[in-house]
Rosetta silent file (secondary structure, phi, psi, omega in degrees, C-alpha in Angstrom):
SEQUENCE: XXXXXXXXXXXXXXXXXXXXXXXXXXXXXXXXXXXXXXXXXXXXXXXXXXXXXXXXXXXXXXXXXXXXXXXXXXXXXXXXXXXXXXXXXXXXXXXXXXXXXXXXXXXXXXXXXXXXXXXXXXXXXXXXXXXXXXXXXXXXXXXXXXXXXXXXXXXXXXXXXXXXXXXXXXXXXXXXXXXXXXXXXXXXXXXXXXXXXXXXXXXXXXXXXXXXXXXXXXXXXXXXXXXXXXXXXXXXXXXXXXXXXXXXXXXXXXXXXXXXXXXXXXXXXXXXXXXXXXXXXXXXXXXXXXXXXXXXXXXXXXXXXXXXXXXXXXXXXXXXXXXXXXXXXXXXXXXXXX
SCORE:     score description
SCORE:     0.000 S_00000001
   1 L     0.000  144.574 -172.140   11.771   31.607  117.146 S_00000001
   2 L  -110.320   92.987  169.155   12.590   32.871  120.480 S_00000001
   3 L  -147.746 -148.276  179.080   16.130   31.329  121.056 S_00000001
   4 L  -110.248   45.692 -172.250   19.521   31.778  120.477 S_00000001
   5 L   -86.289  171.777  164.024   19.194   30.105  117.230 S_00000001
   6 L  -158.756  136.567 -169.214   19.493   32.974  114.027 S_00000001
   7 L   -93.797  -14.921  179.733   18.632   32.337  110.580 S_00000001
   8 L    91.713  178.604  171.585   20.975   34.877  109.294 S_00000001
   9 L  -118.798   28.008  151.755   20.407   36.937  106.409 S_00000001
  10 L  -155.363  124.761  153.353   19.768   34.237  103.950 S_00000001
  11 L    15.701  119.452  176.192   17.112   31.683  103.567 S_00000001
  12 L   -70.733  173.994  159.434   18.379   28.332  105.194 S_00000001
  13 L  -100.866  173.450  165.494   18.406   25.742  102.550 S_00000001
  14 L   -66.409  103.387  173.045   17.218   21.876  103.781 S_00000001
  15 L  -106.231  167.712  170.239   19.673   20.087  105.351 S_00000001
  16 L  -136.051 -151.952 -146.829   20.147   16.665  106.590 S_00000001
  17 H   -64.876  -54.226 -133.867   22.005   14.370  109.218 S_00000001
  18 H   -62.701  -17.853 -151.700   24.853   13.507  106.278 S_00000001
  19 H   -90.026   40.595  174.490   25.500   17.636  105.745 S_00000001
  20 H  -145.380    2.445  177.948   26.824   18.081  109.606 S_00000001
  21 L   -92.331  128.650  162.047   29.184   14.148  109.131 S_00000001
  22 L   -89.100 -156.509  170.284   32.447   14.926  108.753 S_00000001
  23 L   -97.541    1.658 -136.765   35.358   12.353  106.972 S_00000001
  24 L  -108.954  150.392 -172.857   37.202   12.554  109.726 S_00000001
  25 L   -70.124  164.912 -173.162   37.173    9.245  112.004 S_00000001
  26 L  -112.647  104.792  174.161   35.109    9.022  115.203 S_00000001
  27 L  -116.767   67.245  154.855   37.948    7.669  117.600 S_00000001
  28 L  -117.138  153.168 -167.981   36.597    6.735  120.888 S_00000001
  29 L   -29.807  147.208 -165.836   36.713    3.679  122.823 S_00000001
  30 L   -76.343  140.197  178.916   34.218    0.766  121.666 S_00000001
  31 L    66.341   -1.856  170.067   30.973    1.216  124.130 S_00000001
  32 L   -69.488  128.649 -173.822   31.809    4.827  125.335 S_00000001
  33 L   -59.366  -17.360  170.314   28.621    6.963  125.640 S_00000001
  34 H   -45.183  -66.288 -179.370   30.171    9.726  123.697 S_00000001
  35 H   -49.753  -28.200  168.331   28.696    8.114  120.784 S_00000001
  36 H   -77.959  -12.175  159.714   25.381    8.285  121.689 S_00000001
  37 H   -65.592  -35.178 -167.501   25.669   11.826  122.354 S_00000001
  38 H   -92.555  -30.264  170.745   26.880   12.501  119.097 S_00000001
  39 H   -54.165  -48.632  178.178   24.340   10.534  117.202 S_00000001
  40 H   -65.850  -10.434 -171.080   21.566   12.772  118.790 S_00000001
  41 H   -88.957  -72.741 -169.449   23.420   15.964  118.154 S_00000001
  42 H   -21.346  -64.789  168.175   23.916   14.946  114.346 S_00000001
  43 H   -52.166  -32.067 -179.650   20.573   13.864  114.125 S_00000001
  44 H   -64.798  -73.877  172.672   19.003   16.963  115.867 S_00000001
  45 H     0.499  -68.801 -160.077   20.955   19.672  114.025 S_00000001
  46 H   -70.609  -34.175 -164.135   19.054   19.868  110.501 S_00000001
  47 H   -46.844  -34.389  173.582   15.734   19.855  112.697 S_00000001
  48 H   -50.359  -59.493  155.721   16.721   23.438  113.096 S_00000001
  49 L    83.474   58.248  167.420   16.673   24.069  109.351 S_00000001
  50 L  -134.544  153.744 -153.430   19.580   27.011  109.690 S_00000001
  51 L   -72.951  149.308  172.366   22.770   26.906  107.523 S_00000001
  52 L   -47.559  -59.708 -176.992   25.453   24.561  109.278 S_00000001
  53 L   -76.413   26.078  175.436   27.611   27.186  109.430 S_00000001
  54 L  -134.112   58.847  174.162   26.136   29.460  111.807 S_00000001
  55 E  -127.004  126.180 -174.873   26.907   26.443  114.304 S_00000001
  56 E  -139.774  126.901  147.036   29.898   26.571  116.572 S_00000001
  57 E  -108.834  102.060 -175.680   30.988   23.648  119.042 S_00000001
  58 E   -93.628  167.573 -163.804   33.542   24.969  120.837 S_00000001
  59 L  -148.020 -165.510 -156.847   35.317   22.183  123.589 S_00000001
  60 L  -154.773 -133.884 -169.238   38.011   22.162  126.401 S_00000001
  61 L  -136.621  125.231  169.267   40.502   18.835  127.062 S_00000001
  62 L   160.886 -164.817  162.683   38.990   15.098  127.475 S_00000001
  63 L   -88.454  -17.751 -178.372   37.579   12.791  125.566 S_00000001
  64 L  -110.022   25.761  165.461   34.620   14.431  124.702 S_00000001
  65 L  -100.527   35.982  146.548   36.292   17.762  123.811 S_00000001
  66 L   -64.805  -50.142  168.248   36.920   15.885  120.544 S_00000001
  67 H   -31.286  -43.561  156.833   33.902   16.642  119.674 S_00000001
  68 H   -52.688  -13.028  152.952   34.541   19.650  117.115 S_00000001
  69 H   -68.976  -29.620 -155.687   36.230   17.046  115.145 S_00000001
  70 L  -125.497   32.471  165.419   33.397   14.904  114.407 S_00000001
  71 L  -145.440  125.205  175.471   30.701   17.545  113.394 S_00000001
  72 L   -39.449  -13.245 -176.178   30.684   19.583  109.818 S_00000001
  73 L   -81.311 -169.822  156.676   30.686   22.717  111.636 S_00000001
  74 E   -60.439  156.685 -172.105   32.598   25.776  112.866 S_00000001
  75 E   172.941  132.429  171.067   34.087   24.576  115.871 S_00000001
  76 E  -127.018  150.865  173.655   37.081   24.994  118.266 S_00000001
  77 L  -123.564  144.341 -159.924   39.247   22.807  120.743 S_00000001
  78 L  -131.249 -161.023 -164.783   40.782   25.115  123.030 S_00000001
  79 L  -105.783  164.519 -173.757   42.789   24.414  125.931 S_00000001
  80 L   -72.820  117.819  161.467   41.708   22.892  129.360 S_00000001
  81 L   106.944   10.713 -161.539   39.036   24.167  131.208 S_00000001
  82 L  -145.222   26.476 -174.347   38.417   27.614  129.253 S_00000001
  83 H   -87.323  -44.082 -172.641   36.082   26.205  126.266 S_00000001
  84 H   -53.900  -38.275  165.567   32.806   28.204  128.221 S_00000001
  85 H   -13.348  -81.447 -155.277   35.860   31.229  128.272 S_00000001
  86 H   -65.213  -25.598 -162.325   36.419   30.982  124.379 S_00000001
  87 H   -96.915   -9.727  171.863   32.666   30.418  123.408 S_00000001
  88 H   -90.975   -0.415  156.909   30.928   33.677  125.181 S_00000001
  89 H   -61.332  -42.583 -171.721   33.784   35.546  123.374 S_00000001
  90 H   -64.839  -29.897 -163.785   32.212   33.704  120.178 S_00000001
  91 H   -71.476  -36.216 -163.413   28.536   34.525  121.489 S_00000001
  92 H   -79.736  -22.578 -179.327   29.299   38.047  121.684 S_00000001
  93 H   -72.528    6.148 -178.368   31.161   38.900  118.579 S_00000001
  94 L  -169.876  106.045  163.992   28.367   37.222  116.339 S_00000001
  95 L   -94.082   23.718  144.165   24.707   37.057  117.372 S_00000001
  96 L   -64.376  -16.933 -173.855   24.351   34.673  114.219 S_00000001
  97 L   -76.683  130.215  150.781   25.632   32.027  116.341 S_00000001
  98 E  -106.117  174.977 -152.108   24.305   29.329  118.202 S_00000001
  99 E  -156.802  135.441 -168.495   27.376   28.291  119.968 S_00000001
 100 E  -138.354  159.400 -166.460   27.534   24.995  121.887 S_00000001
 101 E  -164.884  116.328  159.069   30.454   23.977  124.300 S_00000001
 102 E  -103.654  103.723  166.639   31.431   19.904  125.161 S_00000001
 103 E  -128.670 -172.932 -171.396   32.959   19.444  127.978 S_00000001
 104 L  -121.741 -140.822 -148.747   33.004   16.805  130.505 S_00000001
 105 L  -101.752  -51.954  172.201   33.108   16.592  134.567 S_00000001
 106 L   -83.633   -7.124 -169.219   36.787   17.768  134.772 S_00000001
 107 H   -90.403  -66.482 -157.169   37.031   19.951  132.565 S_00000001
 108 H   -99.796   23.741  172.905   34.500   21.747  133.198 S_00000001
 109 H  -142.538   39.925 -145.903   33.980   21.654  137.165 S_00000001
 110 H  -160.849 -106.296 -173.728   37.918   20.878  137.927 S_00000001
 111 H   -77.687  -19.193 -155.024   40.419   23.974  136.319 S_00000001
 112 L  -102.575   19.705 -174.934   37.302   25.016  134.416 S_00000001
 113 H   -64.284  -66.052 -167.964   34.907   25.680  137.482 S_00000001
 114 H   -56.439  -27.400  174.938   35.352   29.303  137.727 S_00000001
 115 H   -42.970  -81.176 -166.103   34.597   29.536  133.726 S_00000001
 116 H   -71.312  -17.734 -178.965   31.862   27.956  133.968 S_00000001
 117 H   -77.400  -28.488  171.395   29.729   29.539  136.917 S_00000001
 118 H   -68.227  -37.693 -171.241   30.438   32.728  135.439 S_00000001
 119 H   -81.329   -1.526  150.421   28.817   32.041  131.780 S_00000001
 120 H   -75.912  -22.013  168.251   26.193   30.917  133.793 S_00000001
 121 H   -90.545  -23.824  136.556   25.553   33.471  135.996 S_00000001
 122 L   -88.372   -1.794  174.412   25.688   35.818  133.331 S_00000001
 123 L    64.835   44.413  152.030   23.414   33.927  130.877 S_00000001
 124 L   -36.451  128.551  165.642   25.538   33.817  128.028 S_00000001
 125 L   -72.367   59.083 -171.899   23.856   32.596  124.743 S_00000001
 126 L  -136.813  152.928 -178.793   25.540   29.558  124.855 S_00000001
 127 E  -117.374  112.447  143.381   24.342   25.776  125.518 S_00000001
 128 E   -37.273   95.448 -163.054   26.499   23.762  127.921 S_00000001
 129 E  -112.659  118.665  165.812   26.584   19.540  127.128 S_00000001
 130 E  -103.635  106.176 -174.954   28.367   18.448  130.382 S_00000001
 131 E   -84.519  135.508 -178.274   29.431   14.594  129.690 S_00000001
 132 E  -158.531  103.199 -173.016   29.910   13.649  133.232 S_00000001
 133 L  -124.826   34.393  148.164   30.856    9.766  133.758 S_00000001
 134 L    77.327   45.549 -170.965   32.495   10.561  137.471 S_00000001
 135 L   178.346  132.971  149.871   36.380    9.761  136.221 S_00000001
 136 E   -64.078   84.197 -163.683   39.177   11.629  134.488 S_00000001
 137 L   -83.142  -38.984  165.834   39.330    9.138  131.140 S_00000001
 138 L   -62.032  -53.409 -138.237   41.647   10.903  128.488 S_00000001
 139 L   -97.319   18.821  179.028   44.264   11.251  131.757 S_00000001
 140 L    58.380   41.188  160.587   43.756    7.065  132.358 S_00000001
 141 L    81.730   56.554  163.311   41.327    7.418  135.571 S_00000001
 142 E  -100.574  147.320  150.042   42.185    9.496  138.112 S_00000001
 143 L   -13.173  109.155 -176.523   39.361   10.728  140.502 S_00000001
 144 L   -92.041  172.480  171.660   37.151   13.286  138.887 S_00000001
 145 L   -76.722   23.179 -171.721   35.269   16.295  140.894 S_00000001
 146 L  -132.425   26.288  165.363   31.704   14.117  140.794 S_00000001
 147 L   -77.620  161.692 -148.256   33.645   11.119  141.676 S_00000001
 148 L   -94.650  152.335  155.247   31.628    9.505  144.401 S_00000001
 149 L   -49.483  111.296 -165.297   33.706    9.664  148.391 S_00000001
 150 L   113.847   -6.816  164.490   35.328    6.221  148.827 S_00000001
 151 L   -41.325  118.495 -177.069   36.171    5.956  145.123 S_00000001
 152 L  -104.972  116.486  172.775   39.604    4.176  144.935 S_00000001
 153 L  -100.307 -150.915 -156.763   41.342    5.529  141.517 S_00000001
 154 L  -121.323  -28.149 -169.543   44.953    5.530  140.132 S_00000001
 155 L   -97.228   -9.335  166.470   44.929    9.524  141.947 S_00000001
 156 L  -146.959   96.279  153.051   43.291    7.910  145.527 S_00000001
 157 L   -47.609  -62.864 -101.006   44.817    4.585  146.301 S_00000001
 158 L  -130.926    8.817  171.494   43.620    4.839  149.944 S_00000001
 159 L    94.971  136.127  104.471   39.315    5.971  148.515 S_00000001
 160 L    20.786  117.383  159.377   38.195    9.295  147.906 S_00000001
 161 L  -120.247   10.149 -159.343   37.691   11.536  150.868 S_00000001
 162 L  -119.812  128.774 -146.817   35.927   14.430  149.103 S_00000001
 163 L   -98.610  130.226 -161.579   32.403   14.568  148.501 S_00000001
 164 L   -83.350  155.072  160.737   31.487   15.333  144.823 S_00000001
 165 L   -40.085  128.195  157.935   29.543   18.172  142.724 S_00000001
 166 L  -101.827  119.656  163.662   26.102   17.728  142.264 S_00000001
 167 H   -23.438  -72.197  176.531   25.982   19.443  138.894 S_00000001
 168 H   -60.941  -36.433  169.799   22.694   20.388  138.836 S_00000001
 169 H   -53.486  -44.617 -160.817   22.499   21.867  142.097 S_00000001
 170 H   -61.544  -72.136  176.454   26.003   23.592  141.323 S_00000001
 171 H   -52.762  -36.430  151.861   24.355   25.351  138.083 S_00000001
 172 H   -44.987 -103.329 -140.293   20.867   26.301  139.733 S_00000001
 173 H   -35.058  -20.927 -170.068   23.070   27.875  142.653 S_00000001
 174 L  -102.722   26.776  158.368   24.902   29.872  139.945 S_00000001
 175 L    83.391  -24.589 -169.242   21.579   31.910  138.806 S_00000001
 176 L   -14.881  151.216  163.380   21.176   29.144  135.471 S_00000001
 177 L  -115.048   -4.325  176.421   18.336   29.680  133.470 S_00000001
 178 E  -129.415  145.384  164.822   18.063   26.516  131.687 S_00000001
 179 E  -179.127  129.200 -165.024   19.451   23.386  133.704 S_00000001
 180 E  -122.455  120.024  146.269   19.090   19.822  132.577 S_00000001
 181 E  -118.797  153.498  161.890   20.066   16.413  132.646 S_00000001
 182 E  -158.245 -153.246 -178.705   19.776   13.255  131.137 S_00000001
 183 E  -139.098  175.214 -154.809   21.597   10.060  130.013 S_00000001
 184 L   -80.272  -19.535 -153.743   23.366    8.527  127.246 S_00000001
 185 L   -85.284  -12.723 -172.197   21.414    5.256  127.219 S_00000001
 186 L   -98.360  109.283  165.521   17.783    7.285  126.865 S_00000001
 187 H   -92.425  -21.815  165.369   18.306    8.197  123.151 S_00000001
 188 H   -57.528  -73.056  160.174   14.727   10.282  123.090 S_00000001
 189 H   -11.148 -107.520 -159.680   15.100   11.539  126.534 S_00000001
 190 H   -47.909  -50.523  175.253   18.294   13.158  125.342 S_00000001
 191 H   -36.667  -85.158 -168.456   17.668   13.939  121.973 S_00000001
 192 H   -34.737  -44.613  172.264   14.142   16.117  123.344 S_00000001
 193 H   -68.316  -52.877  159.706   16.592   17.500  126.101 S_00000001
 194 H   -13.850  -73.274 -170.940   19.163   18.363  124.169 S_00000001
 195 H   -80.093    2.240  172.512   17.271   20.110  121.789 S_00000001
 196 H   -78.163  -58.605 -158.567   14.927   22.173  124.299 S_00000001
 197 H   -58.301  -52.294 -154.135   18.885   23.488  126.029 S_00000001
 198 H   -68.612  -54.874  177.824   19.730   24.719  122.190 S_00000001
 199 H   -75.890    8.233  149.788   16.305   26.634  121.284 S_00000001
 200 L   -53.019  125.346  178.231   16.903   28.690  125.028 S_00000001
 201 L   -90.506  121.766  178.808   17.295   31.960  124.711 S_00000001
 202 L   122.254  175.193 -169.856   20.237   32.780  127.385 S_00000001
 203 L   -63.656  140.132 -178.903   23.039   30.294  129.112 S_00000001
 204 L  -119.088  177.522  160.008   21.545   26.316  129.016 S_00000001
 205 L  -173.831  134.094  175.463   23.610   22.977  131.035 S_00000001
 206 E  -125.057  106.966  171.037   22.563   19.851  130.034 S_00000001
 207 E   -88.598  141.386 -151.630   24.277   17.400  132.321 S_00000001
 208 E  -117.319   95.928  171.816   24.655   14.077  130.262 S_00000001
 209 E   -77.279  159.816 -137.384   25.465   11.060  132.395 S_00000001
 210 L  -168.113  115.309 -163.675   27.752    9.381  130.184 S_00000001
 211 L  -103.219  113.092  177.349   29.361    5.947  130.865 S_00000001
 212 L   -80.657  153.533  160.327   33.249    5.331  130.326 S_00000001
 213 L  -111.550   22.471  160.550   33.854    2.103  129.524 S_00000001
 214 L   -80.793  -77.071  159.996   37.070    1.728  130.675 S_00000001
 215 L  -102.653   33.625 -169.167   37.979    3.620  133.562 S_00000001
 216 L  -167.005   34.287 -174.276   34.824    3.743  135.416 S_00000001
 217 L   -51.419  123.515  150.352   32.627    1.141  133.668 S_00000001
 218 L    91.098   20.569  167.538   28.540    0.712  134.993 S_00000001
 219 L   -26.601  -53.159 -138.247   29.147    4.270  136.765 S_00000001
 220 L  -120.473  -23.638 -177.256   25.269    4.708  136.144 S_00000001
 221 H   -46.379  -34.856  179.264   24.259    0.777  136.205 S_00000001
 222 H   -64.627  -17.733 -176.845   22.222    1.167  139.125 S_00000001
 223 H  -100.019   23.588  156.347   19.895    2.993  138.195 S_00000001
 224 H   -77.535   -7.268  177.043   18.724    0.499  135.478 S_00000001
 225 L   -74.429  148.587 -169.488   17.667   -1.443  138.064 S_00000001
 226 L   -79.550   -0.119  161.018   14.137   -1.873  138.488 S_00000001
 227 L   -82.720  -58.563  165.185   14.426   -0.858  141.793 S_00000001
 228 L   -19.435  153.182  134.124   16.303    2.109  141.353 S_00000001
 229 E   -96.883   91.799  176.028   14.746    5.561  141.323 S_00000001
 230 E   -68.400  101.526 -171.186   14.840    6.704  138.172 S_00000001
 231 L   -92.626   28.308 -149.282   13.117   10.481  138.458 S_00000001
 232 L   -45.266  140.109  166.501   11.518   11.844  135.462 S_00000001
 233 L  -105.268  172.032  175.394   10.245   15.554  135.311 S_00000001
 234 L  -172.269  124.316  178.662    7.999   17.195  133.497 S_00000001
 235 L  -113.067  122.883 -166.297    6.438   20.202  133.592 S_00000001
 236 L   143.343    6.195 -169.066    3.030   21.176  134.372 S_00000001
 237 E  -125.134  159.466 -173.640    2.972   17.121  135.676 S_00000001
 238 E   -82.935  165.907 -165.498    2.939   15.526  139.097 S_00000001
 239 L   -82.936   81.858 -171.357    6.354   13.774  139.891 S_00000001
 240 E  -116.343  141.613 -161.566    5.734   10.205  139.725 S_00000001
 241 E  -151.603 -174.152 -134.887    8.502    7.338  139.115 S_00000001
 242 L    36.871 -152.975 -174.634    8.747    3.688  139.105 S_00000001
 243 L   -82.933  124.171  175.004    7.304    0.667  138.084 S_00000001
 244 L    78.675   21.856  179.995    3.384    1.408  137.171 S_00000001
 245 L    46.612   46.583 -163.782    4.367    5.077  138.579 S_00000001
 246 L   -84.796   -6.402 -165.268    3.740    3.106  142.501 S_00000001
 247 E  -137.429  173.991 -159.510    5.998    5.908  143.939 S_00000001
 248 E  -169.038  162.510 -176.053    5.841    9.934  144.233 S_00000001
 249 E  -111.226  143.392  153.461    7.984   13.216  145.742 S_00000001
 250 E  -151.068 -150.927 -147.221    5.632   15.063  148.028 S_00000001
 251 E  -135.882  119.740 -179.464    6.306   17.053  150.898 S_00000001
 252 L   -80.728 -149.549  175.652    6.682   15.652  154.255 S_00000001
 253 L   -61.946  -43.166 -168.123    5.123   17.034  157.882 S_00000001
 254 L   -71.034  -28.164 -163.661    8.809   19.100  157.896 S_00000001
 255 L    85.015   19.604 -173.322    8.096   20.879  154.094 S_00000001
 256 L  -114.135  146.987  165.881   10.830   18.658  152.961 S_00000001
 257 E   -70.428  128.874  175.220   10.658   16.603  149.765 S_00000001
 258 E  -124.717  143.314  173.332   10.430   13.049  150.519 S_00000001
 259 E   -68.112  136.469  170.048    9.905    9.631  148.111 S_00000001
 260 E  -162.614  157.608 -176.354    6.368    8.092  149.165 S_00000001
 261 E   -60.068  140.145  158.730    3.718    5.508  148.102 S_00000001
 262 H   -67.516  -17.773 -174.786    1.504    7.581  145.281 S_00000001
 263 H  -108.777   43.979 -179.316   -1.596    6.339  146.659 S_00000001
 264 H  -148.665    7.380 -166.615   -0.686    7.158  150.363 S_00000001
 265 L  -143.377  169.748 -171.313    0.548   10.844  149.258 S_00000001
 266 L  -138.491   95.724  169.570   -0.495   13.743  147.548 S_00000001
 267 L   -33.518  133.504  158.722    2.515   14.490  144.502 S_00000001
 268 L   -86.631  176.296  178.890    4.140   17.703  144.037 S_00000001
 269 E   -78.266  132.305  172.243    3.500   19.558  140.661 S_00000001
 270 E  -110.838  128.434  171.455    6.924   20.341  138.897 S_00000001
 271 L  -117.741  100.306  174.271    7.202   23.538  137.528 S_00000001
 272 L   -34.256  -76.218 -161.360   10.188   24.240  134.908 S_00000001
 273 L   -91.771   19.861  168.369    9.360   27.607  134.501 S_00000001
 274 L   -65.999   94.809  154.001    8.769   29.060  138.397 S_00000001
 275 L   -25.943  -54.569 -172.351   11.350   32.192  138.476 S_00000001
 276 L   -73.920  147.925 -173.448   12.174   31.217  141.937 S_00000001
 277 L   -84.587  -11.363 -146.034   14.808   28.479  141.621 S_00000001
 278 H   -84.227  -14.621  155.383   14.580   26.961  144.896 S_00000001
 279 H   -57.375  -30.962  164.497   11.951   24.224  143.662 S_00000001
 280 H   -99.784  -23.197  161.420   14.491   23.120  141.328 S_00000001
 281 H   -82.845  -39.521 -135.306   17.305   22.776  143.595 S_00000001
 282 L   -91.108   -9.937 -176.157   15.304   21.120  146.371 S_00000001
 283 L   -74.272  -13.582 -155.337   14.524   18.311  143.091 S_00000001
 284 L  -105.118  -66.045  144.121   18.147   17.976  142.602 S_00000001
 285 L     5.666  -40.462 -166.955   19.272   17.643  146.054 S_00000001
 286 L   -67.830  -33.227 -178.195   16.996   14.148  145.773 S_00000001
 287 L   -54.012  151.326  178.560   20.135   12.887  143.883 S_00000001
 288 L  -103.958  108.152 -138.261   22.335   10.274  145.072 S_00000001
 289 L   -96.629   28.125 -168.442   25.533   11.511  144.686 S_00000001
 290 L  -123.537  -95.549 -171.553   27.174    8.107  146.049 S_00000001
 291 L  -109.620   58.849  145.539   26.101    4.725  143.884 S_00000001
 292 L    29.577   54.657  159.406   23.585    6.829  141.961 S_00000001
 293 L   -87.195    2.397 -160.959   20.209    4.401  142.838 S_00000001
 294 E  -128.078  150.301  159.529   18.522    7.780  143.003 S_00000001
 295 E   170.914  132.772 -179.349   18.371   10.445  140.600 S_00000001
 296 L   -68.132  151.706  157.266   15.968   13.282  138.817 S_00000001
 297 L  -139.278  161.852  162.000   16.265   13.695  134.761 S_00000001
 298 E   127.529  178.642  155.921   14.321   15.984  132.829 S_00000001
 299 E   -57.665   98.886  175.285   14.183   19.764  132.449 S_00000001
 300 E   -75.101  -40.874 -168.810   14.797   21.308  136.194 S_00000001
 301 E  -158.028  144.377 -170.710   14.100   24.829  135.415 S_00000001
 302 E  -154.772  114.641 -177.470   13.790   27.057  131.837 S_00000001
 303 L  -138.910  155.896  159.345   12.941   30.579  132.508 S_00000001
 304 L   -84.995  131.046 -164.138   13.244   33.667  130.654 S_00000001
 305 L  -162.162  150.831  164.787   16.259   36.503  131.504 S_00000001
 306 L   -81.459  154.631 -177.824   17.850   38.633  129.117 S_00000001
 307 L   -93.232  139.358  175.896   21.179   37.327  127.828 S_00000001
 308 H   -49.981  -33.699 -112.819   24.489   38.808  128.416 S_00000001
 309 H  -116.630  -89.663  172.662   25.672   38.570  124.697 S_00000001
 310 H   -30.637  -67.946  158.800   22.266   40.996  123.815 S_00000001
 311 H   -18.251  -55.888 -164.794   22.781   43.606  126.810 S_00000001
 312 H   -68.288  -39.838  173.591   26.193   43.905  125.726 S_00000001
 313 H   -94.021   33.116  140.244   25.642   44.990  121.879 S_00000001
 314 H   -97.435  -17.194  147.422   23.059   47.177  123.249 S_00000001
 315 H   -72.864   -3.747 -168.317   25.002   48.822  125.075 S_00000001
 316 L  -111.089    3.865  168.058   27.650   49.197  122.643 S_00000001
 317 L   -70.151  139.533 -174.802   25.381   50.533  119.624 S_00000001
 318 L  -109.805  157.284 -175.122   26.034   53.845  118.173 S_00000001
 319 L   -76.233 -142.559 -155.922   23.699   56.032  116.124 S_00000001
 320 L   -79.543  -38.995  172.795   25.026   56.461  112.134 S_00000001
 321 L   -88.963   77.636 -174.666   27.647   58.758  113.291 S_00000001
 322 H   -36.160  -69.968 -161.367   30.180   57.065  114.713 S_00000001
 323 H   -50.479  -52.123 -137.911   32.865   59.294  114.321 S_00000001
 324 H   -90.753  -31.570 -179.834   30.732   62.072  116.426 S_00000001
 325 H   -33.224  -61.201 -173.533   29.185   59.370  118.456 S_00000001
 326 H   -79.542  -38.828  168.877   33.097   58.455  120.093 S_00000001
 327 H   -59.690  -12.045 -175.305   34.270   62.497  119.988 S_00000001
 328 H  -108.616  -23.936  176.603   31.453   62.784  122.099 S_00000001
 329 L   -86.042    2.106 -166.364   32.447   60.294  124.613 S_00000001
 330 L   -90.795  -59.848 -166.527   36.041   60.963  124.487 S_00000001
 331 L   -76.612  -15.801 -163.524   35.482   64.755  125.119 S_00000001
 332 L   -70.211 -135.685 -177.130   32.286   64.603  127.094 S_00000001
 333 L   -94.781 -177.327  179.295   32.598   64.496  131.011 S_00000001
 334 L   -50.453  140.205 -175.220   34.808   63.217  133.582 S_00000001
 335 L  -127.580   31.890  163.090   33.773   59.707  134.609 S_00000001
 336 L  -174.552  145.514  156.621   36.174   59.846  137.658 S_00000001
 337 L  -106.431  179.199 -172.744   38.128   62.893  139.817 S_00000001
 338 L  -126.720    0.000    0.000   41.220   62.863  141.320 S_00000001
């Protein structure tokens, strides 16, 4: 299969949800969307039908860098803001791996920003689950970087004055090659997305909206409304959303995507796999980054690139003779003068 999945060099056996449950308690707050992330992972996994152990979830600091706790695998919790850091070290030293990284909003756009635009921009062989419910929640609710401007937290008494990451746009802008979102409350939706990000060959981000229910409760309620613009993609399909599909993105007079009646407009076609990127930013852009009535899901863009992780042990293979292999680069020429 052409992903970064690897079967290894022996025969998976069948597995199922129970071989990836650990014993170890699930401890997060009653109604937090973490769980439904984790149900869909659990469930997904055997679907693969590769040994457990050539699974790594590596994580950062939050609540949903827990996560390597609560799954049978290999698995690391690292320190805040460095789990994309620790896991393209993991991608490169073992192309048996598929190697997954849970992080959240702060973690991974906050100290972990620089981290992450880089394993993205080099297309690491790694898939990126961004839980992103707008709010720092392990630290008791301070302002996150996707918190919306005017947000009053325990970290802005006086509102927000700083206008938040739109995720997807942030990862398109950084060269991605897979970039996703969807939410915890869609358990198909995510599940299909999810498992699309995993079988990519190259760097994935699945942004997960993800509801605390604590410090930021109903983050995401609006768009359940039946009002709301809800934005499914799809690709090779025309964009159409609401109730009875009554509404549609097309292109206005200007060339700019605009919301219109479908039967007063002519949809565009969304295309996933269009090299140029700028189709999938101008979709993401549609989002409402303030009380989220608007918002795309779906697969923005899933193209083919070679992955850093590959490049790199191709450049670093030697023929059978090592020893003469390195005497010849030690000894050969100068690679600088003075």
């Amino acid at each position: 299969m052409s992903s970064d999945l690897n079967l290894g060099t022996s025969a998976a056996t069948a597995l199922t949800r129970q071989d990836f449950v650990p014993s170890t308690e699930v401890r997060w707050c009653p109604g937090c969307g973490d769980y439904a992330v984790l149900a869909s992972l659990l469930g997904l996994l055997p679907t693969f039908g590769i040994p457990k152990e050539n699974f790594v979830v590596v994580s950062g600091i939050g609540c949903s860098s827990r996560f390597p706790y609560y799954v049978d695998t290999y698995g690391m919790h690292g320190i805040h803001g460095r789990p994309a850091a620790i896991a393209t070290g993991v991608a490169l030293a073992n192309e048996d791996l598929s190697v997954m990284v849970v992080t959240g909003d702060g973690d991974a756009l906050a100290i972990g920003g620089n981290h992450l635009i880089h394993a993205l921009r080099r297309n690491v062989n790694i898939t990126i689950i961004l839980f992103n419910n707008r709010i720092y929640g392990l630290t008791k609710g301070q302002a996150s970087p996707t918190s919306e401007c005017g947000k009053i937290t325990k970290s802005t008494p006086f509102g927000l004055i700083e206008e938040p990451f739109n995720v997807v746009s942030l990862a398109l802008g950084a060269g991605a090659t897979f970039v996703a979102r969807t939410v915890d409350s869609q358990r198909e939706h995510l599940t299909t997305t999810l498992k699309a990000a995993i079988e990519h060959k190259g760097a994935s981000l699945v942004e997960v909206f993800q509801n605390c229910q604590i410090f930021n409760n109903g983050a995401f309620e609006a768009l359940k409304d039946p009002e709301a613009e809800l934005i499914r993609l799809e690709h090779g399909q025309p964009v159409l959303f609401g109730k009875d599909n009554q509404l549609c993105i097309t292109r206005n007079a200007q060339g700019v995507l605009v919301c219109a009646n479908a039967g007063e407009a002519t949809p565009i076609v969304h295309d996933a796999h269009r090299v140029d990127s700028s189709l999938a930013f101008e979709l993401s852009q549609l989002t409402d980054i303030g009380v989220m009535r608007r918002a795309p899901i779906g697969i923005f863009r899933d193209v083919d690139h070679p992955a850093l992780d590959d490049l790199a042990r191709a450049q670093l293979s030697f023929p059978k003779d090592r020893v003469a292999a390195l005497q010849e680069y030690i000894t050969g020429k100068d690679t600088w003068t003075i």
